[in-house]
Backbone as CSV, one residue per row, in Angstrom:
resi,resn,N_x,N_y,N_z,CA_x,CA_y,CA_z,C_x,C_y,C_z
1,UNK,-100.226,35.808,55.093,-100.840,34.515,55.336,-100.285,33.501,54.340
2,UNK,-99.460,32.374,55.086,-99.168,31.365,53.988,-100.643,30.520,53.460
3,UNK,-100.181,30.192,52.175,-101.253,29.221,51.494,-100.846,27.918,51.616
4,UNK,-101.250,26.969,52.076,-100.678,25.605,51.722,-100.881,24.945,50.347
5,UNK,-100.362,24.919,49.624,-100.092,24.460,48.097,-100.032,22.716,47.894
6,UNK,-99.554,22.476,49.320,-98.992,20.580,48.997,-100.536,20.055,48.859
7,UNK,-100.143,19.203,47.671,-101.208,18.185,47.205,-101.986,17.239,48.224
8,UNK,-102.562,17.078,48.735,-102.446,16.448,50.631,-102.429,14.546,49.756
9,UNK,-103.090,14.114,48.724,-103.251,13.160,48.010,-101.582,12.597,47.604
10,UNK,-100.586,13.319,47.345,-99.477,13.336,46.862,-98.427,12.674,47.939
11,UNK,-98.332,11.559,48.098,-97.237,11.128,49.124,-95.963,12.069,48.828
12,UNK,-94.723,12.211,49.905,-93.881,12.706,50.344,-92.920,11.276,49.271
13,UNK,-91.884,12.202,48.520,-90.867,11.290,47.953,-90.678,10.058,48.179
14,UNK,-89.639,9.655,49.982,-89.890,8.921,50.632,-90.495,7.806,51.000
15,UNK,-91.522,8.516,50.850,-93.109,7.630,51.176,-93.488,6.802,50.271
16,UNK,-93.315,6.914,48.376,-93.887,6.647,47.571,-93.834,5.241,47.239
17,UNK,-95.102,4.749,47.127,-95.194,3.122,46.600,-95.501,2.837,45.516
18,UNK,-94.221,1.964,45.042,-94.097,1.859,43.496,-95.312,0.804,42.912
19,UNK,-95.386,1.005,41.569,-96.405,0.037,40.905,-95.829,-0.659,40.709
20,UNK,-95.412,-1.785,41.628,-94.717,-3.575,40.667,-95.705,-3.785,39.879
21,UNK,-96.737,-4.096,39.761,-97.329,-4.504,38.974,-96.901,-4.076,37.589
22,UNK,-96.710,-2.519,36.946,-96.609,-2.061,36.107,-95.056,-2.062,35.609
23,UNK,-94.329,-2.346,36.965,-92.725,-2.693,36.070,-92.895,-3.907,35.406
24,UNK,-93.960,-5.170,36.701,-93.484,-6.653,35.979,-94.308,-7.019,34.590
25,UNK,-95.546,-6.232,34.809,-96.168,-6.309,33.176,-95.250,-5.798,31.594
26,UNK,-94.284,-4.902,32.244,-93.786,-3.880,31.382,-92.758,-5.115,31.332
27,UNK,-91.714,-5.648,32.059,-90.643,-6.631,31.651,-91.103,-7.576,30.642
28,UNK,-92.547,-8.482,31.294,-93.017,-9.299,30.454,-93.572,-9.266,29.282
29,UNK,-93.668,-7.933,28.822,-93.764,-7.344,27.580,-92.447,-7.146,26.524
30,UNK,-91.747,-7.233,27.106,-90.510,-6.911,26.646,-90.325,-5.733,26.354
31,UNK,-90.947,-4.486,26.897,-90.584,-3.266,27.030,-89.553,-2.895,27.865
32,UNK,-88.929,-1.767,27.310,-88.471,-0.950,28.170,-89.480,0.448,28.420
33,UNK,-88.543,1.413,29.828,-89.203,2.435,30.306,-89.923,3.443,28.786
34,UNK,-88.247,3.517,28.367,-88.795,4.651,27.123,-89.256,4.550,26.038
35,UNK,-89.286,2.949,25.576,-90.049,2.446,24.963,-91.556,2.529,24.846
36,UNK,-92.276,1.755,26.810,-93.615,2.281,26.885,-93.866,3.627,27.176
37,UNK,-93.246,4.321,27.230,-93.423,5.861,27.674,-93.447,6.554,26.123
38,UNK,-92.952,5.783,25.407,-93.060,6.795,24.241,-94.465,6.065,23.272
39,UNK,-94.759,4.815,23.312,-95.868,4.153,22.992,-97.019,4.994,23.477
40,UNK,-96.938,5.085,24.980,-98.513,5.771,25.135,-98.620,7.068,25.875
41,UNK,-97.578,7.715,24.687,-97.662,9.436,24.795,-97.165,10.093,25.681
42,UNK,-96.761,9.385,26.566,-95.781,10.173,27.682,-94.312,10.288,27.902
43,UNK,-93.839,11.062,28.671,-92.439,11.540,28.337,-91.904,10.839,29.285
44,UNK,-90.895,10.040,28.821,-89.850,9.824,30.002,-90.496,9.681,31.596
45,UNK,-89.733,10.872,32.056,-89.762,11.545,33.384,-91.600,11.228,33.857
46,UNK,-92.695,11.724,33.247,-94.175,11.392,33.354,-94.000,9.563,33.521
47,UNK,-93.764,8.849,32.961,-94.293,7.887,33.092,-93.176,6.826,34.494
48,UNK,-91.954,7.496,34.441,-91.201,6.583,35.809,-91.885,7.361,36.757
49,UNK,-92.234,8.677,37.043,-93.434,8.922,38.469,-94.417,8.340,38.156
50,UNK,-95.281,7.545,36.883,-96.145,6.961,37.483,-95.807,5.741,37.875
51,UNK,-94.821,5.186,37.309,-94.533,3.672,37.752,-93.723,3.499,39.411
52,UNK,-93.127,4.836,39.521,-92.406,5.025,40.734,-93.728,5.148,42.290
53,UNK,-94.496,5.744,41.406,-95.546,6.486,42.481,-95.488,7.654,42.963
54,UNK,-94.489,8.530,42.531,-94.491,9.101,43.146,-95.274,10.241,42.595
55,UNK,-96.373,9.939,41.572,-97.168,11.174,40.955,-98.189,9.752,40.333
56,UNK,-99.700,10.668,39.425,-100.032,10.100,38.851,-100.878,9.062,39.485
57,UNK,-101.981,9.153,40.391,-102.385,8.211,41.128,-103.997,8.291,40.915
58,UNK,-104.260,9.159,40.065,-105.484,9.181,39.061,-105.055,9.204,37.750
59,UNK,-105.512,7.702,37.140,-105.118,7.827,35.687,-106.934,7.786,34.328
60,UNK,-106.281,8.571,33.549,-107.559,8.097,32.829,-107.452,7.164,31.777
61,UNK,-109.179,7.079,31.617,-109.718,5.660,30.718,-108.446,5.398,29.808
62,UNK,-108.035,6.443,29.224,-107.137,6.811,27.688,-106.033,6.160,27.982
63,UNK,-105.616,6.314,29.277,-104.035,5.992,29.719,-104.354,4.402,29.681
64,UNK,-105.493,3.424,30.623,-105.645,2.337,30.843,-105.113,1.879,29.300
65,UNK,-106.139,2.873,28.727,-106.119,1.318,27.121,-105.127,1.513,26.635
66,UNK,-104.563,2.795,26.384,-102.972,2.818,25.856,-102.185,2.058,26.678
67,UNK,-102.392,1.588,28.076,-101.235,0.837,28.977,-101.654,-0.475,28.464
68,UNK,-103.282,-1.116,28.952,-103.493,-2.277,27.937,-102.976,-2.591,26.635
69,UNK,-103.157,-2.218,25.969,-102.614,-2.152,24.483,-100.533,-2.860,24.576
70,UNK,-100.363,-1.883,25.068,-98.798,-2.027,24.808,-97.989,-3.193,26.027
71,UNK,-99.014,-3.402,27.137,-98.455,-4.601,27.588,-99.249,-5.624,27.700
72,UNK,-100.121,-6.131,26.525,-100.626,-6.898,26.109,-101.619,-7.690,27.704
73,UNK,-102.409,-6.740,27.882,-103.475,-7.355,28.983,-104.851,-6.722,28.898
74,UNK,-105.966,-6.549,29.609,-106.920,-6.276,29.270,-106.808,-4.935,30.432
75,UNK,-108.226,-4.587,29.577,-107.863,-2.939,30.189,-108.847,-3.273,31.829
76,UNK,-109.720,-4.798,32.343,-109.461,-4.769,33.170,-108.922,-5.568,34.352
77,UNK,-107.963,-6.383,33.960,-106.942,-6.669,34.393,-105.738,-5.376,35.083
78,UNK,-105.694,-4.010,34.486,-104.920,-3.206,34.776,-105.624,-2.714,36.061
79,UNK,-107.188,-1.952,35.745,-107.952,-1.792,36.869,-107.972,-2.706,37.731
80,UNK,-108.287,-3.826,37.778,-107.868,-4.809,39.106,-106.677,-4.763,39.614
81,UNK,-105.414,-4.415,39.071,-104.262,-4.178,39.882,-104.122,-2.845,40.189
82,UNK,-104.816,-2.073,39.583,-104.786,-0.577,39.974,-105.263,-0.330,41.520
83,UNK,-106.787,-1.292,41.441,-107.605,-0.833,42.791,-106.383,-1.468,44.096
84,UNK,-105.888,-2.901,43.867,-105.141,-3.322,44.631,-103.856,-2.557,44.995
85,UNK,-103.718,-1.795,44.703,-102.443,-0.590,44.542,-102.843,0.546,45.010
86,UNK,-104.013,0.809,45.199,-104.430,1.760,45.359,-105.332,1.533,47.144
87,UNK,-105.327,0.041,47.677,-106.004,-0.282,48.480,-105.151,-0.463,49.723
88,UNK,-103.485,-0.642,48.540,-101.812,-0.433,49.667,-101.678,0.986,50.467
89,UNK,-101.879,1.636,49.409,-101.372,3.151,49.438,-102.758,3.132,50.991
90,UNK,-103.723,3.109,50.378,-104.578,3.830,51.618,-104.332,3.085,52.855
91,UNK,-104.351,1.522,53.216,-103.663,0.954,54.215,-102.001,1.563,54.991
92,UNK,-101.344,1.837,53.737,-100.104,2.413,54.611,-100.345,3.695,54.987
93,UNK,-101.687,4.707,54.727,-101.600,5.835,55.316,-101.126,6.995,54.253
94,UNK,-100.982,6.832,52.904,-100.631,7.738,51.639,-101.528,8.552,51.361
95,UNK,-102.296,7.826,51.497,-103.974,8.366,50.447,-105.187,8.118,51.569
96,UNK,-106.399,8.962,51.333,-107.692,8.707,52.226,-108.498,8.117,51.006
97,UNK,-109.306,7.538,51.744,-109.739,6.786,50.732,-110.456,7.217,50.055
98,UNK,-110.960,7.254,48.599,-111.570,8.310,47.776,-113.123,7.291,47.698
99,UNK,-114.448,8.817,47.488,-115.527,7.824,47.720,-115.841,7.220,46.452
100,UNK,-115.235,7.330,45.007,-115.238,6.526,44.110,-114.744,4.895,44.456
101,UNK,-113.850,4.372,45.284,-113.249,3.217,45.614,-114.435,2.097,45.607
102,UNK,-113.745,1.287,45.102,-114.982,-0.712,45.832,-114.311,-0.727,46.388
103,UNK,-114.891,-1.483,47.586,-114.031,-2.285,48.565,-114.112,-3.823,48.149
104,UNK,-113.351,-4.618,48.370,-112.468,-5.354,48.045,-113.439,-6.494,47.497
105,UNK,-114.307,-6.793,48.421,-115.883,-7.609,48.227,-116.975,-7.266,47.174
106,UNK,-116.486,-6.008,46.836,-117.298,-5.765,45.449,-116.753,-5.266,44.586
107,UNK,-115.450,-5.616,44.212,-114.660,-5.384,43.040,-115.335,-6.489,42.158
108,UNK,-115.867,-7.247,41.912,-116.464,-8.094,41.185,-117.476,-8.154,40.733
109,UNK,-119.070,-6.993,41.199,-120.093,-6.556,41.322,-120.414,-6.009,40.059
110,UNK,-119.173,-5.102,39.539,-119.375,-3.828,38.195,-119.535,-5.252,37.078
């Protein structure tokens, strides 16, 4: 009996939708990749799948403020572009929608 192993959450290579947000914050910082990747603890390779998308589509609190921190924005400013990134992915069919999500009308509520 095969097991199915694939992540069903995990888009297909292909498929993956990148975080602009997190390249154009990262330019306007004047970072580079391995620069912020080595700022907030991650390696290389870990942090272009998260900026690529193609991994990494639950991040925690720790990651926000270390990402806040080093490209000089608030930690929720990142969450507001996160949910919007995260509101693509489920529109194009990547992701189901998780029952943690706001919808779009009450992102402003918390």
């Amino acid at each position: 009996m095969k097991v199915d192993t694939h992540n069903k959450d995990q888009p297909d290579r292909k498929e993956a939708l990148s975080r602009n947000y997190l390249i154009d914050l990262k330019l306007k910082a004047g970072l580079t990749t391995d620069l912020l990747a080595s700022r907030i603890f991650l390696d290389r390779k870990n942090y272009y799948q998260l900026e690529s998308g193609t991994r990494g589509h639950r991040m925690s609190a720790i990651l926000y403020v270390r990402l806040a921190k080093e490209l000089k924005v608030s930690v929720e400013e990142l969450v507001r572009r996160e949910a919007a990134y995260q509101r693509k992915r489920i529109k194009k069919g990547l992701s189901k929608e998780p029952w943690y999500s706001l919808k779009e009308e009450q992102s402003d509520e918390y």
